[in-house]
BAGU-18472 format. One record per residue (C-alpha): residue number from 1; x, y, z. Coordinates in Angstrom, 2 decimals. Layout:
BEGIN
+-----+---------+---------+---------+
| num |       u |       v |       w |
+-----+---------+---------+---------+
| NUM |       X |       Y |       Z |
...
+-----+---------+---------+---------+
This chain:
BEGIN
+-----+---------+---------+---------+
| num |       u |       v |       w |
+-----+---------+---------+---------+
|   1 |    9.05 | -216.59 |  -59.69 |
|   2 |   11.32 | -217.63 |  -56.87 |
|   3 |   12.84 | -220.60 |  -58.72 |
|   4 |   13.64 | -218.00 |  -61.69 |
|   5 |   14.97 | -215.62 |  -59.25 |
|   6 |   17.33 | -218.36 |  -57.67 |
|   7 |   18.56 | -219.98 |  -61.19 |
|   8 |   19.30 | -217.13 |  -62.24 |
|   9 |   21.26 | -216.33 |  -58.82 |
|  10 |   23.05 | -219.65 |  -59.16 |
|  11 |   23.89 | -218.54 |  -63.11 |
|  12 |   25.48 | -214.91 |  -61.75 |
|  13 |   27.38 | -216.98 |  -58.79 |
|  14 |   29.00 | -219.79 |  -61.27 |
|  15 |   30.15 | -217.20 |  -63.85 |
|  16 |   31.76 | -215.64 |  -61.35 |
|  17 |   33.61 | -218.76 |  -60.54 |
|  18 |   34.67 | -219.51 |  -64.06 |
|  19 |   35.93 | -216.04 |  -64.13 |
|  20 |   37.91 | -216.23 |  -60.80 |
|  21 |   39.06 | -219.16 |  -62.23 |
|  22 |   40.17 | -218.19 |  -65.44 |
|  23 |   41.62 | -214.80 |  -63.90 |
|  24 |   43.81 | -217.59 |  -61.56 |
|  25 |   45.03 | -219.39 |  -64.06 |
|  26 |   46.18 | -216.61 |  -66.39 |
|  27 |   47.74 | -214.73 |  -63.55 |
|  28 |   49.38 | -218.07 |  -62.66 |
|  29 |   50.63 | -219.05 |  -66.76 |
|  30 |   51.62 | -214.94 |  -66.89 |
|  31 |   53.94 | -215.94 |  -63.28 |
|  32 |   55.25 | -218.72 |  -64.79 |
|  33 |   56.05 | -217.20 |  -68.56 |
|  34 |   57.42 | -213.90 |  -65.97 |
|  35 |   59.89 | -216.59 |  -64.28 |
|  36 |   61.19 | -218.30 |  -67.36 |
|  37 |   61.80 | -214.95 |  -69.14 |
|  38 |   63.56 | -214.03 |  -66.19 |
|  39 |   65.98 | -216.57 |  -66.32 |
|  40 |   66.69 | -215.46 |  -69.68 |
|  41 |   65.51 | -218.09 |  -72.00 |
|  42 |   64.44 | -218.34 |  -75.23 |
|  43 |   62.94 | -220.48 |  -77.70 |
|  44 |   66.51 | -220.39 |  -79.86 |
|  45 |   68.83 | -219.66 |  -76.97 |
|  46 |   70.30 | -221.94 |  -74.20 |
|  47 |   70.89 | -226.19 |  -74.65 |
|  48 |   67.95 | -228.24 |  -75.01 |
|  49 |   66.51 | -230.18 |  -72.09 |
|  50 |   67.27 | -233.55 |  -73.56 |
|  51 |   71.11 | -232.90 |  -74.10 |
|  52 |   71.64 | -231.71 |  -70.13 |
|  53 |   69.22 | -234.40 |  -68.61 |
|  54 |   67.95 | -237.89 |  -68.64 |
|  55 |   64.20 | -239.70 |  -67.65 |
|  56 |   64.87 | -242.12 |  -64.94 |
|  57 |   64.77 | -245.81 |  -65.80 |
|  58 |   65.40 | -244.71 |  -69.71 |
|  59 |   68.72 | -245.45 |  -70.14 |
|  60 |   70.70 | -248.43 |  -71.83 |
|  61 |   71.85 | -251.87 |  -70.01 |
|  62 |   74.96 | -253.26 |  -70.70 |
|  63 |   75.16 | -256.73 |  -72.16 |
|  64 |   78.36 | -259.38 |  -71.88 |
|  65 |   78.75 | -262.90 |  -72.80 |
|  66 |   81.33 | -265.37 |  -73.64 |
|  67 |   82.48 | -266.69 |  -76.60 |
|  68 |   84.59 | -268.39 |  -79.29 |
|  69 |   85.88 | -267.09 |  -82.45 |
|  70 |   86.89 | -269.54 |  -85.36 |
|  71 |   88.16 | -269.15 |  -88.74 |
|  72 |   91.62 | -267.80 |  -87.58 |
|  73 |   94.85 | -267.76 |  -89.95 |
|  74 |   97.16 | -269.11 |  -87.23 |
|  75 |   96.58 | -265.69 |  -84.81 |
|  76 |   94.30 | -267.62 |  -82.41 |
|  77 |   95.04 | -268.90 |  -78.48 |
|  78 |   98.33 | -271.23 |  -78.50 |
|  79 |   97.94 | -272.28 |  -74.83 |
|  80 |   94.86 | -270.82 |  -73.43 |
|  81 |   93.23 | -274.07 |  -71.18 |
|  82 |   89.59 | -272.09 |  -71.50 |
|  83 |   89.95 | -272.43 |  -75.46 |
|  84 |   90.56 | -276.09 |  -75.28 |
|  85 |   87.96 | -277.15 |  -72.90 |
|  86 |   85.42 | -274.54 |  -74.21 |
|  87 |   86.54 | -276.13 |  -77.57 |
|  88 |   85.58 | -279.70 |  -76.37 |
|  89 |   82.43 | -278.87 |  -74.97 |
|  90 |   81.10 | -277.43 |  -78.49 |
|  91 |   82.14 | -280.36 |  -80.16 |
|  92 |   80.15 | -282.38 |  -77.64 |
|  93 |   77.41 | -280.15 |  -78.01 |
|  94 |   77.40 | -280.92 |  -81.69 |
|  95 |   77.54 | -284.95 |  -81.44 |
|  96 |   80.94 | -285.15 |  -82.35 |
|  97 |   82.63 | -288.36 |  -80.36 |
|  98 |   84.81 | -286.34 |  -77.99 |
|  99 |   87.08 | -287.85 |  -74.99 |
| 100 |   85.53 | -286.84 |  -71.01 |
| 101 |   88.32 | -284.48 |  -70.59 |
| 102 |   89.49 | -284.11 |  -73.64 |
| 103 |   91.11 | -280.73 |  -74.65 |
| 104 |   91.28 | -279.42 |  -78.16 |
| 105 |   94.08 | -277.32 |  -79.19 |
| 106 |   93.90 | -274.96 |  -82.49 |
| 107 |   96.00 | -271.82 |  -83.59 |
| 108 |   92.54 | -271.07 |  -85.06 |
| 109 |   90.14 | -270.50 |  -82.29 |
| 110 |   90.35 | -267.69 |  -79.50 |
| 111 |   88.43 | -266.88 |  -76.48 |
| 112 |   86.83 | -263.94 |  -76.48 |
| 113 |   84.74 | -261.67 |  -74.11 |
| 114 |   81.34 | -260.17 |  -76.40 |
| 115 |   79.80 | -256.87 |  -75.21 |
| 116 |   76.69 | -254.93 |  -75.96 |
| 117 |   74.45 | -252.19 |  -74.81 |
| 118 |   70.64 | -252.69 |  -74.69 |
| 119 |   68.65 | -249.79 |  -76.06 |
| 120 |   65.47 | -248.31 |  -73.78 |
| 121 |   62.84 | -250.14 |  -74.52 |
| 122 |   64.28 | -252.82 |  -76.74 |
| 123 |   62.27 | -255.33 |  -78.67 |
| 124 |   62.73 | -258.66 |  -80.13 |
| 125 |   63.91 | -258.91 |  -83.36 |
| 126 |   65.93 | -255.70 |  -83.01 |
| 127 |   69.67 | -255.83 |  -83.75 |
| 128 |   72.62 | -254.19 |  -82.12 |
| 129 |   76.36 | -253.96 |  -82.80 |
| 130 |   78.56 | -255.39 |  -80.71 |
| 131 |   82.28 | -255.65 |  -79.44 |
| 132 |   84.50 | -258.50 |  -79.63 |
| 133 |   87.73 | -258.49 |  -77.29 |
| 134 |   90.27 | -261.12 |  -77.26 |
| 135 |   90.91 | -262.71 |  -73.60 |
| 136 |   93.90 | -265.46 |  -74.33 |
| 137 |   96.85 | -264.96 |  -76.34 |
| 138 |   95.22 | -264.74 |  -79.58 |
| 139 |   97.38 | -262.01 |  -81.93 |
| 140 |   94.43 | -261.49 |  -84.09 |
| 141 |   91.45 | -261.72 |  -84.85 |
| 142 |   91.09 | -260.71 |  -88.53 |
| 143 |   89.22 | -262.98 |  -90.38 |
| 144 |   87.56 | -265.02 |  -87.40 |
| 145 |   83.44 | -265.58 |  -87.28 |
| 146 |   81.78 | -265.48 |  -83.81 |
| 147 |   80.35 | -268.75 |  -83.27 |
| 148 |   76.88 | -268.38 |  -81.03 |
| 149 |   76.80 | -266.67 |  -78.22 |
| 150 |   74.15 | -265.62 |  -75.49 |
| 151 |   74.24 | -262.23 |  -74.01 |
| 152 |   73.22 | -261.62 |  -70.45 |
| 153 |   72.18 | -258.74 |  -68.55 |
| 154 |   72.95 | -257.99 |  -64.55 |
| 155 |   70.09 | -260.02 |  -63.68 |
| 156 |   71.85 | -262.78 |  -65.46 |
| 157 |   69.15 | -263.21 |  -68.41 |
| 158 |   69.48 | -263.62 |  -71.63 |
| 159 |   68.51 | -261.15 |  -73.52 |
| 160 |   70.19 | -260.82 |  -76.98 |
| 161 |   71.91 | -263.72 |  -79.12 |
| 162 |   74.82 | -262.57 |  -80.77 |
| 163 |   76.95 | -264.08 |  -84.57 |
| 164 |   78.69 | -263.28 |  -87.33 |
| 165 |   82.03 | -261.88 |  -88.81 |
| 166 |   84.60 | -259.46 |  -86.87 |
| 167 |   86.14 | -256.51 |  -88.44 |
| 168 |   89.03 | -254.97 |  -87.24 |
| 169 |   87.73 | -251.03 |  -87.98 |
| 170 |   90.57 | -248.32 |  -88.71 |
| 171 |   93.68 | -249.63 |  -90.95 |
| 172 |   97.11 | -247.70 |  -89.99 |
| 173 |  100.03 | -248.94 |  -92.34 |
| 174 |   97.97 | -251.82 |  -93.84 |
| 175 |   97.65 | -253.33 |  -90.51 |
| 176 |   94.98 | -252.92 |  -87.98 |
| 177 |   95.16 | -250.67 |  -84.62 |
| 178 |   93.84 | -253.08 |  -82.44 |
| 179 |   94.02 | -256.65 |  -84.13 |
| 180 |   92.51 | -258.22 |  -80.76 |
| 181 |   89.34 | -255.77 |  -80.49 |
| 182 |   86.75 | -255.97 |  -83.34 |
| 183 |   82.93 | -255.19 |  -84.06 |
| 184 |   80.33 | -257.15 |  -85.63 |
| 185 |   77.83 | -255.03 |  -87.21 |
| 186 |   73.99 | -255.56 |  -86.67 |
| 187 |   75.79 | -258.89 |  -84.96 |
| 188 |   73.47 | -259.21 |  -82.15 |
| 189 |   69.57 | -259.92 |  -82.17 |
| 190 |   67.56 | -258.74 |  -79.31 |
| 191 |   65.50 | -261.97 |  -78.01 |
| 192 |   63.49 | -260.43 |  -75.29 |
| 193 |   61.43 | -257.14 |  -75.23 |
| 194 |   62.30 | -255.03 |  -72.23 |
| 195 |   58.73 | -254.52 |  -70.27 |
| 196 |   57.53 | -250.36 |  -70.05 |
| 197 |   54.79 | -248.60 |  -70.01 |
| 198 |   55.85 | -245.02 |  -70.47 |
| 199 |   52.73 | -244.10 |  -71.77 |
| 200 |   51.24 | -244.55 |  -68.52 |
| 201 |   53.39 | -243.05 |  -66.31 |
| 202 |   51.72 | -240.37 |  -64.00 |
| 203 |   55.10 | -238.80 |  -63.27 |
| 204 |   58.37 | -238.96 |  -63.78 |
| 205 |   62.10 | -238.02 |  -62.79 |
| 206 |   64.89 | -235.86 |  -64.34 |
| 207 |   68.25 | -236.12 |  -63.59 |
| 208 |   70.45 | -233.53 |  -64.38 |
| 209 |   73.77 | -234.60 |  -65.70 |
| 210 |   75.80 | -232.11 |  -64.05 |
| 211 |   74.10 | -231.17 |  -61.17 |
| 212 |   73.33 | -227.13 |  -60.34 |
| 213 |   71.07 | -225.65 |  -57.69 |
| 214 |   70.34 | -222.20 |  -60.27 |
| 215 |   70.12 | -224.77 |  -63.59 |
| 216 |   67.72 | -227.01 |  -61.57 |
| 217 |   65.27 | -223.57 |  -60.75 |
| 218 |   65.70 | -222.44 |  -64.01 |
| 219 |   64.30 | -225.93 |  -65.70 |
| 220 |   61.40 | -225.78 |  -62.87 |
| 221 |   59.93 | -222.56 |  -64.00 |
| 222 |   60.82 | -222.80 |  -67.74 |
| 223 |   58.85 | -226.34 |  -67.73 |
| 224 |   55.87 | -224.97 |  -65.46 |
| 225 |   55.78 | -221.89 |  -68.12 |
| 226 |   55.65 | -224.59 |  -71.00 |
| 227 |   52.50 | -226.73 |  -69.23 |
| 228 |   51.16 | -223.48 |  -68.08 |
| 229 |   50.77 | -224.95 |  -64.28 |
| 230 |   52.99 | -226.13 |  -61.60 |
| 231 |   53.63 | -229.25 |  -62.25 |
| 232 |   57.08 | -229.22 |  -62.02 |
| 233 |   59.32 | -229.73 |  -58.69 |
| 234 |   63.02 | -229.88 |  -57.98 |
| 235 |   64.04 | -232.19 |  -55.45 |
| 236 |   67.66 | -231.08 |  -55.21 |
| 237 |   70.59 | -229.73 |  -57.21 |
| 238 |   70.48 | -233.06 |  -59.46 |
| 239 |   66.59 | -233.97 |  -59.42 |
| 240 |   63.58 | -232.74 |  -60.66 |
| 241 |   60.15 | -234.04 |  -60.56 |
| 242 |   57.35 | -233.66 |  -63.04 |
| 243 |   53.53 | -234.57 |  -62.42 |
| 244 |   51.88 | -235.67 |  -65.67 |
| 245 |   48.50 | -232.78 |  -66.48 |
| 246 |   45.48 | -234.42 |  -67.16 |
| 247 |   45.48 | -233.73 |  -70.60 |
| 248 |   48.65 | -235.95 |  -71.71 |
| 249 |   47.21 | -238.80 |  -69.12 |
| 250 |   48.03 | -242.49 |  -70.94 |
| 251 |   50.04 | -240.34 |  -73.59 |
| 252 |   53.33 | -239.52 |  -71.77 |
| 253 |   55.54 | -240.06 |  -75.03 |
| 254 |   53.90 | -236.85 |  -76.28 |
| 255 |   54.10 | -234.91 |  -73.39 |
| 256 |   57.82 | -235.88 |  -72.99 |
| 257 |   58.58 | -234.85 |  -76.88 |
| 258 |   57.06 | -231.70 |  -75.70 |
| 259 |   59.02 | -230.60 |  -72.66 |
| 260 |   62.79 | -232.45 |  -73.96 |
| 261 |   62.94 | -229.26 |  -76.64 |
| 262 |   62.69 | -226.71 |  -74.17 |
| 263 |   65.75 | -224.61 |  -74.35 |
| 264 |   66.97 | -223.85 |  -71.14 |
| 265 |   70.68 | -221.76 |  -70.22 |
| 266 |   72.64 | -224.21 |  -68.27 |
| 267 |   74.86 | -222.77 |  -65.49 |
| 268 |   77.86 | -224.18 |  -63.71 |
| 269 |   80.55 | -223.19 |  -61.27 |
| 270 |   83.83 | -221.69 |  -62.00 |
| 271 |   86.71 | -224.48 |  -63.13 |
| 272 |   89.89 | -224.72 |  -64.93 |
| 273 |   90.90 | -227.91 |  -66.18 |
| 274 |   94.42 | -228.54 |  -66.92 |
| 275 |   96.34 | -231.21 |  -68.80 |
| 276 |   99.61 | -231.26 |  -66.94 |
| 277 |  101.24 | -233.73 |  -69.96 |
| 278 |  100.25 | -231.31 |  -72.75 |
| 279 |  100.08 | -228.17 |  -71.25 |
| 280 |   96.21 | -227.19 |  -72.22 |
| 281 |   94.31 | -225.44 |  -70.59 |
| 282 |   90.25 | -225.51 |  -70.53 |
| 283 |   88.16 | -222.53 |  -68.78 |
| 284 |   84.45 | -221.02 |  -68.54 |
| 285 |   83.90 | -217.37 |  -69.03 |
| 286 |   83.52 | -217.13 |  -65.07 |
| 287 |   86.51 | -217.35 |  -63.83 |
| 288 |   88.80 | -214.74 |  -62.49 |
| 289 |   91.62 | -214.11 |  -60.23 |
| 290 |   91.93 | -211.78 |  -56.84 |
| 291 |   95.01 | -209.44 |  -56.70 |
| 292 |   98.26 | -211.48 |  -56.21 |
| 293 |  101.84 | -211.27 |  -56.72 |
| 294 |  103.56 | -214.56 |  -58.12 |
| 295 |  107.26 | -214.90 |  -58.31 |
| 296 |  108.32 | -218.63 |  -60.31 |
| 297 |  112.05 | -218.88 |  -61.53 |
| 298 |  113.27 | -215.53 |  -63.83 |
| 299 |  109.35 | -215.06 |  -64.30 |
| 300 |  107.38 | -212.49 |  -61.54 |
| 301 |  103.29 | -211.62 |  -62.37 |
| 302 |  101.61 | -209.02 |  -60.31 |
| 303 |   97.27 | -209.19 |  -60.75 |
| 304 |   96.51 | -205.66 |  -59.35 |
| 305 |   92.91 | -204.41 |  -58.35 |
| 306 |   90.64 | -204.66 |  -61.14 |
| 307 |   93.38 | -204.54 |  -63.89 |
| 308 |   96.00 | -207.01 |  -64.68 |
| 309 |  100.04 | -206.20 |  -64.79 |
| 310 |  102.10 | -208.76 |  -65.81 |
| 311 |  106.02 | -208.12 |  -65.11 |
| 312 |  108.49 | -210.38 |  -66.60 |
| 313 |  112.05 | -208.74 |  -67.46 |
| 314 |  110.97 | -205.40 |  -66.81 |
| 315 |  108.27 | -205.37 |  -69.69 |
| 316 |  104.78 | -204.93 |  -68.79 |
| 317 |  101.32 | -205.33 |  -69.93 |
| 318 |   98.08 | -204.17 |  -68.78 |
| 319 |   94.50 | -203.89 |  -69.39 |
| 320 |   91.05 | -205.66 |  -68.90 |
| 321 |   89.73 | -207.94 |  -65.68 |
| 322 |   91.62 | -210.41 |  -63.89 |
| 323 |   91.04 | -213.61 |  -65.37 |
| 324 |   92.28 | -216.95 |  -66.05 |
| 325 |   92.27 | -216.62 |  -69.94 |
| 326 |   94.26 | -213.26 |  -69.67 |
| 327 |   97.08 | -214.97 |  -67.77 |
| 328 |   97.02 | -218.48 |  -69.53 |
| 329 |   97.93 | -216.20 |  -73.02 |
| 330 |  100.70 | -214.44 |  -71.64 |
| 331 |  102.29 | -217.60 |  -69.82 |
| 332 |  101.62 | -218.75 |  -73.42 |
| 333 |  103.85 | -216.09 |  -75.09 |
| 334 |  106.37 | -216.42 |  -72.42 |
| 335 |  106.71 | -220.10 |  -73.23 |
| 336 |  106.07 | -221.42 |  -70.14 |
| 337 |  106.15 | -225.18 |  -69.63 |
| 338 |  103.23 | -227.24 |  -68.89 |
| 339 |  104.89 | -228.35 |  -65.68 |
| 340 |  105.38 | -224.93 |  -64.95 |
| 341 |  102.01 | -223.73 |  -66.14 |
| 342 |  100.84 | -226.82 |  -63.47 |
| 343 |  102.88 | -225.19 |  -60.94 |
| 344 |  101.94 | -221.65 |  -61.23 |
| 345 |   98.38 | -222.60 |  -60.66 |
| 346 |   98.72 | -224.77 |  -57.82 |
| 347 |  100.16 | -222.30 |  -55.97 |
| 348 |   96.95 | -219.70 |  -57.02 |
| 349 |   94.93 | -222.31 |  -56.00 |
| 350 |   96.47 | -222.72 |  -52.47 |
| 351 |   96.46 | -219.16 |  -52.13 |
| 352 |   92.94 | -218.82 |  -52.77 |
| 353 |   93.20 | -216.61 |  -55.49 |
| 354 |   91.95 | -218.61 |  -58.17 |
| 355 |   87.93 | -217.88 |  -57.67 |
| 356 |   87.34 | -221.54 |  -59.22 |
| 357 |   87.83 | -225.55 |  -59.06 |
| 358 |   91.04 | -226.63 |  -60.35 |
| 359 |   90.87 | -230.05 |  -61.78 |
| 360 |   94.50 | -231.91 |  -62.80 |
| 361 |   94.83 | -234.49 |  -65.28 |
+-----+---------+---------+---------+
């Protein structure tokens, strides 16, 4: 009778559990879905997480080798020493009778630098394009083969093997752009499988690509929501962690093709970019200007309180906030010069009117 009595004691104290558990966790998922909905997210709003951020240590490596091209009409080195010799050597290499010292000279040949970028988690057999770029005095390289040629990473390995015929790309007047810079398509073969595990990962790293404190919080609590738990932590403006659940452990790829199509609303500070040679002008939406009077040549603009007035030969406009699209239009109609335009906001920028970064190019 007792044993009954305490069973069923021990029965009444574990469902309680499970239902102090289960209350938890749906008071924590309903937090979590609270925070990302208060960030304003949706499933078709916002960029998705894969276009603002990348996984550490999935990236591409770049890949360079030298090389010599053949098959030239005449366009190849004339006096390049590093032909000749490089020349010899191959001829050497191929059992040909050739003179210790011996250079070999031919309008046909050039020197060329060969470059590549190694997918994440390349395999053998895989080919990649790859870029072929003149070093001597070569005027061409239409119609030249890339003899074999290694391809070697930082670490100074080989890892891809790269042959075959240049092209030249884009045509302008029959002739090409950039008759010293071609492509080989498919040219290069991958020789040596880059070594990952992804699928066993426990965690791993985000990196924002333009860092942002509120972007950062926002990805937190939009990828907690998503995994219903807190396993997501941002280190800084640029950096956020995430701790694998149980449930995707040894099956990260899945987890990862999960959480890079959340949709997130990327924010960013206030900045005007401005081509100084052209005369364009790039903005965001946040960017506005605090009353100020500006006086440049014949031309005077007044930005008053919360409205805009623009004087300029006694005419004037006025309507709407203060902002930098409003006064880029009417510089604009005025026909303002870029150098001007540059000017103009400088000297808002010094003031420290302009509520934004100004960035010069």
């Amino acid at each position: 009778m007792n044993t009954k009595l305490k069973s069923h004691a021990e029965f009444e104290h574990c469902m309680k559990r499970q239902a102090c558990s289960l209350l938890t966790a749906l008071v924590a998922t309903t937090v979590f879905f609270s925070s990302a909905l208060a960030y304003g997210a949706t499933a078709t709003t916002g960029a998705r997480l894969k276009d603002i951020a990348a996984v550490k240590g999935v990236r591409e490596n770049i890949l360079i080798g030298y090389g010599l091209v053949v098959g030239l009409k005449g366009t190849g080195d004339s006096s390049a020493d590093v032909t000749a010799k490089s020349l010899g050597r191959l001829f050497g290499k191929l059992g040909l009778d050739v003179e210790k010292n011996a250079q070999v000279k031919s309008k046909n040949a050039a020197a060329v630098i060969v470059t590549a970028k190694l997918p994440p988690f390349a395999r053998s057999g895989t080919q990649i394009d790859i870029t072929v770029s003149s070093i001597g005095d070569s005027q061409s390289l239409e119609g030249g083969v890339l003899l074999v040629t290694p391809l070697r990473a930082g670490d100074q390995q080989v890892y891809a093997v790269a042959q075959g015929p240049i092209t030249l790309g884009s045509i302008a007047d029959g002739k090409a752009t950039f008759p010293t810079v071609g492509r080989v398509v498919s040219g290069a073969m991958i020789e040596k499988d880059i070594d990952t595990n992804f699928a066993a990962k426990k965690s791993f790293r985000l990196a924002l690509n333009n860092p942002d404190f509120t972007t950062a919080a926002r990805l937190v609590a939009l990828v907690n929501a998503e995994l219903g738990g807190k396993f997501a932590s941002a280190r800084d403006s640029a950096t956020v962690d995430i701790v694998v659940p149980f449930n995707y452990d040894g099956n990260t790829v899945e987890l990862m093709a999960r959480v890079e199509n959340i949709r997130i609303v990327v924010d960013s500070k206030a900045k005007v970019v401005l081509n100084e040679r052209t005369g364009t002008v790039v903005m965001g939406d946040k960017v506005m200007i605090t009353p100020i009077a500006i006086s440049h040549g014949d031309l005077s603009i007044q930005v008053k309180g919360g409205k805009n007035e623009y004087l300029h030969d006694l005419k004037s406009a006025s309507g709407g906030n203060a902002t930098v699209s409003d006064l880029v239009k009417l510089l604009n109609t005025l026909g303002v010069q870029p150098k001007d335009l540059t000017a103009i906001f400088q000297t808002i920028k010094q003031t420290g009117a302009l509520q934004a970064e100004l960035e010069l190019l």
